[in-house]
C-alpha positions as CSV (number, residue, x, y, z in Angstrom):
1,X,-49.0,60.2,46.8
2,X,-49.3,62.7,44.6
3,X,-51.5,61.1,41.8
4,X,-54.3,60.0,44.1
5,X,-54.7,63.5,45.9
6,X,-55.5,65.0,42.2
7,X,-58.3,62.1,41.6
8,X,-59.7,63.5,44.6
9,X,-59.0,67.1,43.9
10,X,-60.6,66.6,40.7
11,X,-63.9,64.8,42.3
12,X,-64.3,68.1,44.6
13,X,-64.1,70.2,41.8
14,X,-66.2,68.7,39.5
15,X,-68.7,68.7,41.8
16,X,-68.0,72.5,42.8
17,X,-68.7,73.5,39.0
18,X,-71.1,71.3,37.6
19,X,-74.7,72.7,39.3
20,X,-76.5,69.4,37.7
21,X,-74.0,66.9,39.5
22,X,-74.5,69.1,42.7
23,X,-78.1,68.8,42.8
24,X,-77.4,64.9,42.3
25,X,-75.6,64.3,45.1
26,X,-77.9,67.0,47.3
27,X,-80.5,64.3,46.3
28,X,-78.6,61.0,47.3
29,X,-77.4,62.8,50.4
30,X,-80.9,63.1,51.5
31,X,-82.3,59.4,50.6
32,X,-79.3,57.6,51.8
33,X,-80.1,60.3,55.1
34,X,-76.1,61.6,55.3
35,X,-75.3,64.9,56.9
36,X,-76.4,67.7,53.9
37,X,-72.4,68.7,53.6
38,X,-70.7,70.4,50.3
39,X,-67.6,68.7,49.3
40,X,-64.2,70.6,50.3
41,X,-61.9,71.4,48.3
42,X,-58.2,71.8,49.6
43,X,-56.3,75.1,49.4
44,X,-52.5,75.3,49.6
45,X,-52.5,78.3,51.9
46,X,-54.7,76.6,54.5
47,X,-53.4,74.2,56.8
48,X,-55.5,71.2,57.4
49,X,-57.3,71.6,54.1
50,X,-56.1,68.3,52.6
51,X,-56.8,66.2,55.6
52,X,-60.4,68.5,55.7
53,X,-60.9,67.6,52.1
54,X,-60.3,63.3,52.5
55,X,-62.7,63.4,55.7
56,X,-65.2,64.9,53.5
57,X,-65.1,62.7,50.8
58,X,-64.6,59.4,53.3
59,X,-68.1,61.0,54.8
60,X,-69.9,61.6,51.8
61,X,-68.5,58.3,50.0
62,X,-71.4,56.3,49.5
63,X,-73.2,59.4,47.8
64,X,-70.5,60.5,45.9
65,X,-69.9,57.1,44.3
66,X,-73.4,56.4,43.6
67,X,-74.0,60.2,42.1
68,X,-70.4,59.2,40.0
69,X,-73.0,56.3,38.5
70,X,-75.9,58.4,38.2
71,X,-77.0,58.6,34.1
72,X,-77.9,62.5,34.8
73,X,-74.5,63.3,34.8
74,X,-72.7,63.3,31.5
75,X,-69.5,61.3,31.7
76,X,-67.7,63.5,29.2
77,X,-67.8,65.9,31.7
78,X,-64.6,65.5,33.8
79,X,-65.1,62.2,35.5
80,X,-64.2,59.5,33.3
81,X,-60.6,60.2,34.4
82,X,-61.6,60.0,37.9
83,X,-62.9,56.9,38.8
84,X,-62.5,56.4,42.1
85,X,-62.2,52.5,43.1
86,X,-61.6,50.2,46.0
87,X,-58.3,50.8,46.6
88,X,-58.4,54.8,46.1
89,X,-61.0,54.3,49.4
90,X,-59.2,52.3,51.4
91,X,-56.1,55.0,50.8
92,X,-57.9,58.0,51.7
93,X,-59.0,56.0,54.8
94,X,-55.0,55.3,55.9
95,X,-54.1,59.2,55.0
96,X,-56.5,60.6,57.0
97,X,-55.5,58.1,60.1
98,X,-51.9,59.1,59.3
99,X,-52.2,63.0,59.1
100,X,-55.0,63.5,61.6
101,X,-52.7,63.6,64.2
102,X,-50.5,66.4,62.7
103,X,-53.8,68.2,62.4
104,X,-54.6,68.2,65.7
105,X,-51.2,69.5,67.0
106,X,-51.7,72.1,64.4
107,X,-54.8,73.2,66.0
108,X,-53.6,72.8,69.7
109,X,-50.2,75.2,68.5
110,X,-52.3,77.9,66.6
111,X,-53.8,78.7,70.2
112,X,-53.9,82.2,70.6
113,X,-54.7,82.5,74.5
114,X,-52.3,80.4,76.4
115,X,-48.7,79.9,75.9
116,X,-47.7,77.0,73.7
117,X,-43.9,75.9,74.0
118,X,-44.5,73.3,76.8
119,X,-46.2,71.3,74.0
120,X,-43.7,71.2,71.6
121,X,-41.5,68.8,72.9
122,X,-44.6,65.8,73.6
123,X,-45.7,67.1,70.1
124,X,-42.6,65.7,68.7
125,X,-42.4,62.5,70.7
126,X,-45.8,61.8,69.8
127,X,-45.0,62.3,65.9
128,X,-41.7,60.9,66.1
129,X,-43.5,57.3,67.3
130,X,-46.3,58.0,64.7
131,X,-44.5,58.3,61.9
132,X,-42.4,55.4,62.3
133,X,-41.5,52.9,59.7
134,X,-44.2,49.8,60.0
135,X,-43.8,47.3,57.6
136,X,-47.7,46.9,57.0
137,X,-47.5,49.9,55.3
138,X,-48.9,50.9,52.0
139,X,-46.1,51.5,49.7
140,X,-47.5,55.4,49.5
141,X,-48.5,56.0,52.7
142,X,-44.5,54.5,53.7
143,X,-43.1,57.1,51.4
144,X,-45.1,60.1,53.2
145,X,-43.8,58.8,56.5
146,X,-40.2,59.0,55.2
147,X,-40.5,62.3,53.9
148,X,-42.4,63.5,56.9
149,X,-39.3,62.1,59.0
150,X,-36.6,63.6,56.7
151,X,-38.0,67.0,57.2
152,X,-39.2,67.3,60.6
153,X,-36.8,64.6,62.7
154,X,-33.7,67.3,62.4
155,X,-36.0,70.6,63.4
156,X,-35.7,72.4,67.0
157,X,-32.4,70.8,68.0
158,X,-30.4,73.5,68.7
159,X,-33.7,74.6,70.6
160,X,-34.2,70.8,73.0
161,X,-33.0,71.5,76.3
162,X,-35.0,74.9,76.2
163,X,-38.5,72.6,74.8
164,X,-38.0,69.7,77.7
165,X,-37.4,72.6,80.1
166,X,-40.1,74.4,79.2
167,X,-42.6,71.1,79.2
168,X,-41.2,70.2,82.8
169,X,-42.4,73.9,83.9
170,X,-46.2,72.8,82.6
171,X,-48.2,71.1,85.3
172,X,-49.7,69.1,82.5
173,X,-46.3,67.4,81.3
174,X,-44.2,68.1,84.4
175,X,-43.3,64.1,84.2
176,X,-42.1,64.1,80.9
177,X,-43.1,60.7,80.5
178,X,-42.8,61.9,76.6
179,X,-39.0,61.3,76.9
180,X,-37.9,57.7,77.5
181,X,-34.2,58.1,78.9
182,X,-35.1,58.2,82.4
183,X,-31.9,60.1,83.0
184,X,-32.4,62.5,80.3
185,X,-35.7,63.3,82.7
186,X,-33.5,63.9,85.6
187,X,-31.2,66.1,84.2
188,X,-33.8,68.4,83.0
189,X,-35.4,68.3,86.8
190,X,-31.8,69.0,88.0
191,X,-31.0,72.2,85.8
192,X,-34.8,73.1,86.6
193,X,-34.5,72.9,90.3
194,X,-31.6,74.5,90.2
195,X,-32.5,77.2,88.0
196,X,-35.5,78.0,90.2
197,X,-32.8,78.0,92.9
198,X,-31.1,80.8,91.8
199,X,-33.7,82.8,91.2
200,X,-35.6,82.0,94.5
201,X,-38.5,80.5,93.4
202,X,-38.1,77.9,96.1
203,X,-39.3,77.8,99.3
204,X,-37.9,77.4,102.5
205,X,-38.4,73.8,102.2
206,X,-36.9,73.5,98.9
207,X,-39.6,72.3,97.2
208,X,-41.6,74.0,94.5
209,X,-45.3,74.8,95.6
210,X,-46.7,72.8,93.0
211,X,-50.4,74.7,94.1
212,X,-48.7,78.0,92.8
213,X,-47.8,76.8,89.7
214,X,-50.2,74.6,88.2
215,X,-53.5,76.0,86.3
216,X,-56.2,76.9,89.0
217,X,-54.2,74.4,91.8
218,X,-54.5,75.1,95.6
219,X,-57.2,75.3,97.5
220,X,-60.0,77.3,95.9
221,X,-63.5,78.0,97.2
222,X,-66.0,76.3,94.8
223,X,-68.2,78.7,92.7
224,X,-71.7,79.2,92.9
225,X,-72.5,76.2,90.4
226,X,-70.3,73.5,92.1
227,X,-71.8,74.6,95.4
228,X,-75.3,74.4,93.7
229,X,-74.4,70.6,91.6
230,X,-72.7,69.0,94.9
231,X,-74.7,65.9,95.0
232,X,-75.1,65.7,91.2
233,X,-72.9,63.6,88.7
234,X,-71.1,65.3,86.2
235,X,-71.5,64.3,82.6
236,X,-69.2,62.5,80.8
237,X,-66.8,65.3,79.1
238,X,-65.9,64.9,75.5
239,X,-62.6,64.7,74.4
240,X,-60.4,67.3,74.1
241,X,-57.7,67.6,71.5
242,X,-55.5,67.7,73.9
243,X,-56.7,64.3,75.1
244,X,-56.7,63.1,71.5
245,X,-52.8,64.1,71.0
246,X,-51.1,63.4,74.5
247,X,-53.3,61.1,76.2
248,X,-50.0,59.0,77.4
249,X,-48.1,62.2,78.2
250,X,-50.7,64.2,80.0
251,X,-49.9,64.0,84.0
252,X,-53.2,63.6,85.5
253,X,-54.4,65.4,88.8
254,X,-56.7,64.3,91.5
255,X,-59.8,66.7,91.2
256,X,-60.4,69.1,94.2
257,X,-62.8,68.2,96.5
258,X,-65.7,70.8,97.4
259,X,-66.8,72.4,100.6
260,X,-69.6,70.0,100.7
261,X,-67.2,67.1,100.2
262,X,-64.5,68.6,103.2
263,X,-67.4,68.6,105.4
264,X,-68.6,65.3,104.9
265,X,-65.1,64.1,105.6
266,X,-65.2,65.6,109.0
267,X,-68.7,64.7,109.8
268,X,-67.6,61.2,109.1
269,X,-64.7,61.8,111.6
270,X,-66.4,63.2,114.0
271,X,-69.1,60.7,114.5
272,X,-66.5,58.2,114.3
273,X,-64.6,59.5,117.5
274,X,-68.1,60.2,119.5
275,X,-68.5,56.1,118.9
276,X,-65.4,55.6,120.0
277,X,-65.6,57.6,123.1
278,X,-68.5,55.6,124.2
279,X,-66.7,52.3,123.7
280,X,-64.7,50.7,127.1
281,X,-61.3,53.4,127.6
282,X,-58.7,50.5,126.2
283,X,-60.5,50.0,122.9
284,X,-61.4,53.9,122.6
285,X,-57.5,54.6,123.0
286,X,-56.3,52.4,120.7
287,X,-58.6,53.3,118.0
288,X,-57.9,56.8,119.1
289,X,-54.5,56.6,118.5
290,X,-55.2,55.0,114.7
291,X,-57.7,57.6,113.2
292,X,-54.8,60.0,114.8
């Protein structure tokens, strides 16, 4: 591993300190019509920057090799050590499919607004699966996967129960369909229930009002802009990282309906009873009786 990330460290900075091969590959950029990026260069005190640095390169490949050809830039330079060939490519494009989930539960942990323990636990399931062995494996990218498992498998275990608790809390992982002993998932649910129990969290009922606890649940009035975009289609939403990371974790929610929407309901009902009422009294009952 370590050889081919300082061939590419070694592109990025020539680049970064020759002005001449700069203004080469500003040029090829703009005829072969790719996004006017600079190179970056990874930094050991940033996170990410190593995965940031291969998804530039991977981007700008077809410039960079062609400006690596270009007779305006003296070889002597830096890059005859550096060639970069088929099979460097083709590793860059396996790193950044293996690390660019770390770097998105990275991002979704360094939130600074909302609490971020529940996702822990369906952060580690999710890596756990990802960095498992595969036999299909490049011999380099297989010996990253077993150093990523030897130092992360053993981490938070003292700390478990309090991570699947926490995750069975969140609205968004309240199934922990991240865990796959089914009665692993019940305990949990068990110790939570009774927890809340103690505490009085539960109703009368004993049931947990799922409306108090999850992220804007219950039934809200719809703001000004739903009220105003009723009858229009909502675009098609991007994905989120969250979506990106836990897709088959994430407990999904059936989306509130709107005044407008209640009403229509009832309209429907209602017209549907007066046409009942005018049909003969033993048909009206009985159809009475199954909309009841």
């Amino acid at each position: 591993m370590r050889s081919p990330h300082i061939k590419f460290g070694k592109v990025v900075t020539y680049f970064h300190k020759s002005p001449q091969a700069a203004e080469v590959l500003r040029e090829i950029q703009s005829q072969l019509h790719l996004p006017n990026h600079k190179l970056i260069h990874d930094v050991c005190t940033r996170w990410n920057s190593s995965v940031d640095m291969l998804e530039r390169f991977w981007e700008q490949q077809p410039a960079l090799l062609n400006a690596m050809l270009s007779r305006r830039i003296r070889r002597g330079e830096g890059l005859a050590a550096t060639a970069v060939n088929e099979d460097d490519m083709r590793l860059i494009q396996e790193i950044i499919k293996l690390m660019s989930p770390v770097k998105v539960a990275t991002t979704l942990l360094s939130e600074e607004k909302s609490p971020t323990i529940s996702m822990i636990a369906p952060i580690q399931a999710k890596l756990h699966k990802h960095f498992s062995e595969d036999n299909t494996d490049m011999p380099i990218i297989a010996e990253m996967k077993r150093r990523f498992r030897q130092d992360f498998f053993d981490r938070y275990v003292e700390l478990q129960e309090l991570l699947n608790s926490a995750s069975a809390l969140d609205p968004r992982f309240k199934d922990l369909t991240f865990l796959d002993d089914v009665d692993s998932r019940d305990l949990i649910f068990m110790k939570g229930i009774g927890a809340l129990d103690e505490g009085g969290a539960l109703d009368d009922g004993g049931a947990l009002d799922e409306g108090g606890a999850a992220e804007g649940g219950g039934d809200r009035s719809p703001s000004i802009e739903e009220r105003r975009d009723d009858d229009v289609l909502p675009s098609p939403k991007k994905k989120t990282a969250m979506d990106q990371l836990f897709g088959e974790f994430v407990t999904t929610r059936t989306p509130m309906k709107t005044t407008r929407e209640k009403a229509k309901d009832e309209m429907s009902v209602c017209l549907a009873v007066q046409a009942i009422l005018l049909l003969p009294n033993e048909v009206s009952c009985t159809l009475t009786m199954l909309i009841n």
